[in-house]
C-alpha positions in Angstrom: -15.3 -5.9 -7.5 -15.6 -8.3 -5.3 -16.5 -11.5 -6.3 -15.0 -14.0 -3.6 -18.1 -15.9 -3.3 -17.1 -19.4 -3.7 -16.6 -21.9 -0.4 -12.7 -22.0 -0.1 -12.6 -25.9 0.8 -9.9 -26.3 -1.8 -8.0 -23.3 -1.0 -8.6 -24.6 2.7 -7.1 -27.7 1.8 -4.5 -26.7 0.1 -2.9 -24.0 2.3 -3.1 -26.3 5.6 0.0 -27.9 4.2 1.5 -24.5 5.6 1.1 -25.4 9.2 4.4 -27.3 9.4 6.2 -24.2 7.9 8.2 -22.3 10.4 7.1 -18.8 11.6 8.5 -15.6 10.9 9.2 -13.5 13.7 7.9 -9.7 13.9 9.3 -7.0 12.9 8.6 -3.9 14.3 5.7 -1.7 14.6 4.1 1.9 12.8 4.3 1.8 8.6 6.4 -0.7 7.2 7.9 -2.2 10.6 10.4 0.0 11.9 13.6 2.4 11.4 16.0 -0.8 12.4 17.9 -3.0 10.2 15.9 -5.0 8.3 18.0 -8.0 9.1 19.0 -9.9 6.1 16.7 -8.0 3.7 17.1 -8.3 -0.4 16.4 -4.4 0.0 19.7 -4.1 1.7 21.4 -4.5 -1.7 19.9 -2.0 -3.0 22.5 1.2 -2.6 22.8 4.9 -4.1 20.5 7.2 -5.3 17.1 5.9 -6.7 16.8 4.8 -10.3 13.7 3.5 -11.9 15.9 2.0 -14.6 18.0 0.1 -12.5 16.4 -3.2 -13.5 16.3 -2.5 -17.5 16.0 -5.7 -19.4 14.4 -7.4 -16.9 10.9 -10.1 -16.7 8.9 -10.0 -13.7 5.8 -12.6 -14.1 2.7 -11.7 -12.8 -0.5 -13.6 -11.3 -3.6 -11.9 -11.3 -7.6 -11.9 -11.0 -9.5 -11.1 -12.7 -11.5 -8.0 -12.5 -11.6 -4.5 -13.5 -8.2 -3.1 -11.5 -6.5 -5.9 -13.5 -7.8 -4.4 -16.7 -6.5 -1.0 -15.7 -2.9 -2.0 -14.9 -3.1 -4.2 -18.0 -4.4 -1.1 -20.2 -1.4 0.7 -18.5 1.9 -1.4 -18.7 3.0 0.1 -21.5 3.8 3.2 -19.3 5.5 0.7 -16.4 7.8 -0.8 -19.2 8.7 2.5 -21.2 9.2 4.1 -17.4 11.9 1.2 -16.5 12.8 -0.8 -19.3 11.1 -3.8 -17.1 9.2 -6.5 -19.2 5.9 -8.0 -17.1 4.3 -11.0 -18.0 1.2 -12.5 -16.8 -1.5 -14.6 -16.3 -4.8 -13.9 -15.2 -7.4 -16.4 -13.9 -10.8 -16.5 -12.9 -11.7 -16.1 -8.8 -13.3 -19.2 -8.6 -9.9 -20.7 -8.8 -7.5 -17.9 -8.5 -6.6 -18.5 -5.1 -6.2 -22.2 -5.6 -3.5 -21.3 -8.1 -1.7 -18.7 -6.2 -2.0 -21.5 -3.1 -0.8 -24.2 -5.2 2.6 -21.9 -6.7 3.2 -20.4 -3.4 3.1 -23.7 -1.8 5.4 -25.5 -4.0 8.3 -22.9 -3.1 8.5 -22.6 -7.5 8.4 -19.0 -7.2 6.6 -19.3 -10.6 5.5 -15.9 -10.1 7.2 -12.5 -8.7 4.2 -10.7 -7.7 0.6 -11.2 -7.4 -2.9 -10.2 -6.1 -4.1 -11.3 -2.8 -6.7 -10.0 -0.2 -5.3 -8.6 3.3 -6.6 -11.9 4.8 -5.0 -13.7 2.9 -1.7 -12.2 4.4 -3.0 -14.0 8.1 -3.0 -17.7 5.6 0.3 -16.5 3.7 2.3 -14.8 6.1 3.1 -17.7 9.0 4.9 -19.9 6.4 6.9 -17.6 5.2 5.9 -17.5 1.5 5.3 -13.4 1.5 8.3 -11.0 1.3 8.3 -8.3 4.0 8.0 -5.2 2.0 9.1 -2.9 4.9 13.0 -3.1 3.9 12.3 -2.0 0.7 9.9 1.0 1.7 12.4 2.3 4.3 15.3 1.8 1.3 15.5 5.6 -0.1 17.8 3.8 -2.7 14.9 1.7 -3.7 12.1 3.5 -3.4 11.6 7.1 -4.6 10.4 9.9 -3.1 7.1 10.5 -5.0 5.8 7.1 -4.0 4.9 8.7 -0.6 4.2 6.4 1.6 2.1 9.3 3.6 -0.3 9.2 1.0 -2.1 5.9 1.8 -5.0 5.9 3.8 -3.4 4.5 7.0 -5.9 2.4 7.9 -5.5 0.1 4.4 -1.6 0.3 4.9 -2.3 -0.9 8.3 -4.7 -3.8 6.9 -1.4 -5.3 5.3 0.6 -5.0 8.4 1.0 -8.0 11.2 3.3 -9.6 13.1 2.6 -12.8 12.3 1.0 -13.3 15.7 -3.0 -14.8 15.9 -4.9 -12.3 17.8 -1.8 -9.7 17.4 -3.5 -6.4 16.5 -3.0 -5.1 12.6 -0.6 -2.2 11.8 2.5 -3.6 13.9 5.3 -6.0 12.5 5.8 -6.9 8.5 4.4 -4.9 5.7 3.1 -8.1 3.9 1.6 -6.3 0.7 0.7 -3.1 -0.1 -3.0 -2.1 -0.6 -4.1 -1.6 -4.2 -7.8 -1.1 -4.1 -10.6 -1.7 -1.8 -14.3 -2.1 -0.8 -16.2 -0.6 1.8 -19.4 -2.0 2.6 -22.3 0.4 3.3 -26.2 0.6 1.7 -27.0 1.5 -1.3 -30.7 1.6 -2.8 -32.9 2.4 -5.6 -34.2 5.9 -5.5 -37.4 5.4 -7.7 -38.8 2.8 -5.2 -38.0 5.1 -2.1 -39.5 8.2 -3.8 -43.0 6.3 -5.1 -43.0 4.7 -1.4 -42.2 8.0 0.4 -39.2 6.6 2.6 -36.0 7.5 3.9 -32.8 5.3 4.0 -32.6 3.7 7.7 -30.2 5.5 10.5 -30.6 2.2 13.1 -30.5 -1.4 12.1 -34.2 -1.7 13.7 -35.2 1.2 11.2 -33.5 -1.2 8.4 -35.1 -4.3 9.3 -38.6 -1.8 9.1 -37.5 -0.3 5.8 -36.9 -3.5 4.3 -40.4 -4.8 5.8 -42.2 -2.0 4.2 -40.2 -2.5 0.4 -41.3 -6.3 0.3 -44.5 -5.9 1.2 -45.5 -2.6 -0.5 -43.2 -2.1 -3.7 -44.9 -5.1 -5.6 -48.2 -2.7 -5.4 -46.3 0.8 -6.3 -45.1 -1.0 -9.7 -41.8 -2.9 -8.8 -42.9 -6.5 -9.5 -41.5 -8.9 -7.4 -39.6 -6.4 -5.5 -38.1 -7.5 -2.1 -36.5 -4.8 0.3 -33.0 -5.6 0.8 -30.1 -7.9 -0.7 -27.3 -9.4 1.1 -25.4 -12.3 1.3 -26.7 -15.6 2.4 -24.5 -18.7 0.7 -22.1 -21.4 2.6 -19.2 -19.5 2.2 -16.7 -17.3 4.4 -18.0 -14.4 2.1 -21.6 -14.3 3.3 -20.0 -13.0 7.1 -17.8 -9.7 6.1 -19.5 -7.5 4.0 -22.8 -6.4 5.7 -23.5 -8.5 8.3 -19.8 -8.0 10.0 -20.1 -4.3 9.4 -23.3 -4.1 11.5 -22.0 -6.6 14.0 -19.1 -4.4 14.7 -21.8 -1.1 14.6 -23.2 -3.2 17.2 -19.7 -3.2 19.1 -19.4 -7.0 18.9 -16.1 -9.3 18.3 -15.3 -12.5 16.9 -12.6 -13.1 19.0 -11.6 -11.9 22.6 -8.0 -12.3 23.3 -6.2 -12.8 26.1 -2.4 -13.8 26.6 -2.4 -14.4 23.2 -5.5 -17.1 23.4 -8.5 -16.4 21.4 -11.8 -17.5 22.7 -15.0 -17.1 20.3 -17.5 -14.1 20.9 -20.1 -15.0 18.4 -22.0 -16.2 21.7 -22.1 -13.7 23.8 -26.1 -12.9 24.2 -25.4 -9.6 22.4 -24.2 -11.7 19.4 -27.2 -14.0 19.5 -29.6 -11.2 19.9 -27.8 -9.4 16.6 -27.6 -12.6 14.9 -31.6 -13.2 15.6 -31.9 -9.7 14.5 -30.1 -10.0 11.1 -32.0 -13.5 10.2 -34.9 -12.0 11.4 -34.6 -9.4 9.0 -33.4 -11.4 6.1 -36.4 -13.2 6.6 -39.0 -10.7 6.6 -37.4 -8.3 3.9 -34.8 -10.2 2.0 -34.8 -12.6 -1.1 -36.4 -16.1 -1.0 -33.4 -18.0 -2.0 -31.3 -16.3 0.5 -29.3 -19.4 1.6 -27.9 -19.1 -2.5 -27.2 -15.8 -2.6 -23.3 -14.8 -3.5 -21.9 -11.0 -4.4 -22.9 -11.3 -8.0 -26.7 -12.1 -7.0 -26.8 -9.2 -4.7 -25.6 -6.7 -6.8 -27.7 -8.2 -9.9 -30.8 -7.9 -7.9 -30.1 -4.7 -7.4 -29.3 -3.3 -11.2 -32.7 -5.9 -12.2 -34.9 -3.8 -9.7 -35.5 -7.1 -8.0 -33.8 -5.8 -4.6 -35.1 -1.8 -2.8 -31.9 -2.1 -1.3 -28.2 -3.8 -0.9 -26.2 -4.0 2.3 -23.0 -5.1 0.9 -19.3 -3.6 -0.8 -20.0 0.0 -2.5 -18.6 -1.6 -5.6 -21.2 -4.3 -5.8 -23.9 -1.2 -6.4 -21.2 1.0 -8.6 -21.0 -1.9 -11.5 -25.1 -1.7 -11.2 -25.5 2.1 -10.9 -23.3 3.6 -13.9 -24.6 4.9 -16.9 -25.8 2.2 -18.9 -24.7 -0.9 -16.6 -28.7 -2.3 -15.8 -32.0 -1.1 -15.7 -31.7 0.8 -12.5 -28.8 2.7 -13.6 -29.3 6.3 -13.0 -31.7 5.5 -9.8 -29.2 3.9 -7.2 -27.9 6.2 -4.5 -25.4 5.4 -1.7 -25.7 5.3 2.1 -23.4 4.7 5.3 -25.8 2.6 6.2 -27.4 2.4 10.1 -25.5 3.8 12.9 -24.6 1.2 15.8 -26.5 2.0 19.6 -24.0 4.8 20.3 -23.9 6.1 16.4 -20.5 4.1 15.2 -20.1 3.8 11.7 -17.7 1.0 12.3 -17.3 -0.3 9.1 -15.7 -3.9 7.3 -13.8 -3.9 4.2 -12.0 -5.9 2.0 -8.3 -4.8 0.0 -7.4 -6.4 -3.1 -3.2 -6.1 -2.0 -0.3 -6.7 -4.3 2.6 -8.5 -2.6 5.9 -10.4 -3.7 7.2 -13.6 -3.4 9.7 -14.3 -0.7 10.8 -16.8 -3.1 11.5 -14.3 -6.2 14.9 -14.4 -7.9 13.8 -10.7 -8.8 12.9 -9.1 -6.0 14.6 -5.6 -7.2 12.7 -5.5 -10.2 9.4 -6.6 -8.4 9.2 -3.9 -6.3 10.0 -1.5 -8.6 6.8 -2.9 -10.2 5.0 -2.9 -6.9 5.9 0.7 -6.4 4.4 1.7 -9.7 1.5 -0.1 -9.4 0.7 1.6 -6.4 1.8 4.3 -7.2 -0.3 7.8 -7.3 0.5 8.4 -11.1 -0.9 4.7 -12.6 -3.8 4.8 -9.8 -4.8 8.3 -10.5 -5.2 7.3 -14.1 -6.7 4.1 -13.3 -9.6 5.8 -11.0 -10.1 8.1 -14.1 -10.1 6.9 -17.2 -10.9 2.8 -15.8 -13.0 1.6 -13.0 -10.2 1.6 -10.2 -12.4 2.4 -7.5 -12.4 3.3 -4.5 -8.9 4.6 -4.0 -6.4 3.4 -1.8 -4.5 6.7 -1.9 -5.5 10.4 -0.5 -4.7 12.0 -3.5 -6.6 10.1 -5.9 -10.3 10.4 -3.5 -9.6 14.2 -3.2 -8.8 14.4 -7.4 -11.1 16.8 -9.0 -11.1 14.7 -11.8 -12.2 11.5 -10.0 -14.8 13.6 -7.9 -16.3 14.5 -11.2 -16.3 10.9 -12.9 -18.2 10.0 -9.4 -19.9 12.8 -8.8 -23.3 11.9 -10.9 -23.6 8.8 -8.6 -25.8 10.3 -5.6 -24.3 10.2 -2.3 -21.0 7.6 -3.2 -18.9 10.6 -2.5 -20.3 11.8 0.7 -20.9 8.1 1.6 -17.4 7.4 0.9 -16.2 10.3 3.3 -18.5 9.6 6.0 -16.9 6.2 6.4 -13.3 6.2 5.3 -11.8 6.9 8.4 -14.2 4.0 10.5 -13.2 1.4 8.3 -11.3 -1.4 8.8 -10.6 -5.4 8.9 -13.1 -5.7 12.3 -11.7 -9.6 12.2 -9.5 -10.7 14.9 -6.4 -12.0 12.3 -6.0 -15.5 12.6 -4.5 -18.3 10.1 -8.3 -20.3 10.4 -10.2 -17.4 9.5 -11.9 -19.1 6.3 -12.3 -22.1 8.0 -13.9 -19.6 11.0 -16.4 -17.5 8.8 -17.2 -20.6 6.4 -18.5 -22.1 9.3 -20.6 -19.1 10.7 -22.2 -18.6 7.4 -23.7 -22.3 8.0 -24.5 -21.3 11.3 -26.1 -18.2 10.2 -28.1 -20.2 7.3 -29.1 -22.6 10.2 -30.3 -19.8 12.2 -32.5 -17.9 9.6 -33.9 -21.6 8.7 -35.4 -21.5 12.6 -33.0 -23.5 14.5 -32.2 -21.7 17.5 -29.6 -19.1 17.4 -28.3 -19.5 21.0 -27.8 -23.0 20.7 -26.4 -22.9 17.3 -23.7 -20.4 17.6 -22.7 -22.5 21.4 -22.2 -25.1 18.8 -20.4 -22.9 16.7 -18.0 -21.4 19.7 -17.2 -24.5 20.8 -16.2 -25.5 17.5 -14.1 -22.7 16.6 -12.5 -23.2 20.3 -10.9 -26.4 19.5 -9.6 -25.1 16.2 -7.9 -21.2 16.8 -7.5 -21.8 20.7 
C-alpha cells in the first residue's frame, strides 16, 4: 500500500546533513555489481558451504512501516527463527513519520537497527553517504547465500530499481545492489464496473479518450444513480507523491523526461513544450473530470473515493484499488476492474512504480545474521506464503505472479491479472536518480497545483526548471 503522502520537509531536512558524507564509489554493473572482489566486503568472511544456522543465537533488530507486507512477515517470523535459530526484534512506525526515524538512526551512525524498509528512491538519498551496505558481496557469496534464493527469479527490472552507482543521472541496474526489492506498485487504471455498464462506456486506450471518459462520468453518473459521482481520482496534494504514480506514468507514455543528461549534468525537461502541453493536458483533465478538492487529495483519498463510489475511476498504484475492490473491503467491492491504462502516441505502456526494498545497515555489527534475514524475507518460500494467505501483493518474484494458488486468490478481481501482465515488463523507476529527487517532485506537485489553479503552465514550469537547475545541476 502505498501511503507516502505526506510532504517530506522533515525528512528533507534531516537527510541534507548527508551531503558532507563522502561518496562511495561504483561497483560494477549487471545483478548485484559484478563477478570481482568485492573489495573489503563483510561477505568475504563468510566461507564454506551455506548454512542457514550459522548465526543461531543471534538478535537482528528491525525497523519497519507499517502496512500490510509488514503484517505478513510479522505473521511469519516464527518460521524465519525456527529455520535459523535467529531472534528478530522490531519496531514498526506509522509512514507519516517512518522515514524521519529511519533518517534520524541512519544519520546518527547508531546502527540502532540491522535492517529496515525503504523505497528504491530512497537508495538515490541513502546511498551517497554511505549509510546502505552493498548487498552484491553477499549475493555473489555461495557460502552466504543458498541456492534456492535464486537470484534469477526477481523480475529484473525491480532488482535493477535497487541498483546504482551512486552517480546522479547514472542509469539504474549498474554499480551497488543497495536493497533488495520486497514488494511493489504499479500504477495503472482501475474503475467501477457498475458506472461503466449503466453509462455504456469503455475504459480509455489514449489519454485524450481518458480525459473524454472522465468528462462523460462527472457530468453524467450523478443522473444514472451515482450521487456525487466525479470521473476520475488521482493525486493532487503538495507533496513529492502527487508526481509518480499516474501522472509520471502518462508522462513517460507520452515519452517525456525529467532530466536530460549530459556529461553527467542534468538539466530539467519538465519544460520542454511537449511537457507543458502534457501538463496543460493532465490539469485540464483534472479539472473537468476530477474531484473538487483536488489540490488535498493524497493516496488514501484516491483509493477511498474509489471503494465510496465517489470516484468512476482511479489513475494511481494497483494496490490503492485492491484494498477497495476485495470482498468486503467498501461499498464498491465486487464492481472494481483493472486497466493498463491509455497507451502513449506510439502505444507505450511505459509505466512508474514504486518498491517497498529491504536493505542493511552499513553500520550493523550483524551483518551475517542480517542477511540471512534479508535472504528469507525475500525469499520465494515466505513471499509465496505471504501473496497467499496475507495481502503481499504484487510479487516481486516470477514464481509467486505465475503461482496457481495466487492466480486463484486474484483471479475474482477482473482484469488485475491480465493488467498486471500487460505491464510488468514496461515498468520501471522513469525518474532520472538523483539525491534532490523529493526536494524535485515536491516542488513540481506545487507547480502542477499552480497550473490546474490557471496560472500559466509555460511560465510556471520555466520557473520550475530554472529552479531545479540551480539545485541538481
Amino acid at each position: 500500500m502505498d501511503t507516502h503522502v505526506h510532504d517530506r520537509r522533515r525528512f528533507l531536512a534531516l537527510a541534507a546533513g548527508a551531503a558532507a558524507a563522502p561518496l562511495l564509489t561504483a561497483c560494477g554493473s549487471g545483478f548485484g555489481g559484478n563477478d570481482s572482489k568485492s573489495d573489503g566486503s563483510a561477505a568475504d568472511d563468510i566461507t564454506g558451504s551455506f548454512d542457514w544456522k550459522r548465526e543461531k543465537g543471534t538478535t537482528v533488530k528491525a525497523l519497519l512501516n507499517k502496512h500490510p507486507y509488514t503484517d505478513a512477515l510479522i505473521a511469519d517470523l516464527k518460521s524465519f527463527t525456527e529455520k535459523t535459530g535467529i531472534k528478530v526484534e522490531y519496531d514498526v512506525f506509522p509512514e507519516d513519520n517512518y522515514f524521519d526515524k529511519l533518517t534520524v538512526d541512519l544519520s546518527s551512525g547508531r546502527a540502532s537497527y540491522d535492517v529496515f524498509m525503504l523505497g528504491a528512491y530512497m537508495v538515490w538519498q541513502y546511498g551517497p553517504p554511505n549509510w546502505l551496505e552493498d548487498l552484491g558481496p553477499w549475493m555473489r557469496n555461495s557460502a552466504a547465500t543458498g541456492s534456492e534464493w535464486d537470484q534469477g527469479d526477481f523480475f529484473p527490472n525491480l532488482l535493477q530499481a535497487d541498483q546504482w552507482s551512486l552517480k546522479a543521472g547514472a542509469p539504474l541496474g549498474r554499480g551497488g545492489q543497495y536493497a533488495l526489492p520486497w514488494g511493489w506498485e504499479t500504477n495503472v487504471v482501475a474503475y467501477n464496473t457498475e458506472v461503466f455498464t449503466k453509462l455504456g462506456v469503455k475504459p480509455a486506450e489514449s489519454f485524450d479518450e481518458l480525459t473524454e471518459l472522465a468528462e462523460t462520468i462527472k457530468r453524467k453518473a450523478p443522473g444514472a444513480g451515482f450521487d456525487g459521482m466525479y470521473g476520475i481520482a488521482v493525486r493532487g496534494s503538495r507533496s513529492w507523491a502527487t508526481i509518480h504514480p499516474g501522472f509520471m506514468t502518462m508522462y513517460a507514455r507520452n515519452g517525456l523526461k525529467d532530466f536530460t543528461v549530459d556529461g553527467g549534468k542534468l538539466t530539467p525537461a519538465m519544460n520542454s513544450p511537449e511537457a507543458v502541453a502534457f501538463t496543460e493536458d493532465w490539469a485540464r483533465m483534472v479539472k473537468r473530470g476530477g474531484p473538487p478538492s483536488w489540490t488535498s487529495y493524497t493516496w488514501y483519498q484516491c483509493s477511498s473515493d474509489l471503494g465510496a463510489k465517489k470516484a468512476g475511476m482511479l489513475f494511481d498504484a494497483d494496490t490503492a484499488a485492491y484494498f477497495q475492490a476485495v470482498k468486503g473491503a467498501s461499498p464498491a467491492s465486487g464492481k472494481i476492474a483493472f486497466h493498463p491504462g491509455p497507451k502513449g502516441p506510439d502505444g507505450s505502456l511505459a509505466t512508474n512504480m514504486w518498491i517497498w526494498s529491504l536493505g542493511m545497515n552499513a553500520k550493523s555489527k550483524k551483518k551475517s545474521a542480517s542477511w540471512l534475514f534479508l535472504q528469507w524475507a525475500t525469499g520465494k518460500e515466505h513471499l509465496r506464503k505471504s501473496a497467499i494467505t496475507h495481502n503481499h501483493i504484487d510479487p516481486v518474484r516470477k514464481s509467486v505472479a505465475d503461482d496457481a494458488a495466487y492466480k486463484d486468490k486474484m483471479r475474482h478481481l477482473p482484469g488485475f491479472l491480465e493488467t498486471f501482465e500487460t505491464v510488468v515488463d514496461q515498468t520501471k523507476i522513469q525518474f532520472t536518480p538523483q539525491a534532490q529527487f523529493f526536494d524535485a517532485t515536491t516542488s513540481w506537485a506545487a507547480a502542477l497545483q499552480e497550473i490546474y489553479g490557471g496560472q500559466g503552465a509555460k511560465s510556471v514550469l520555466d520557473g520550475l526548471a530554472d529552479d531545479l537547475a540551480d539545485k541538481v545541476g
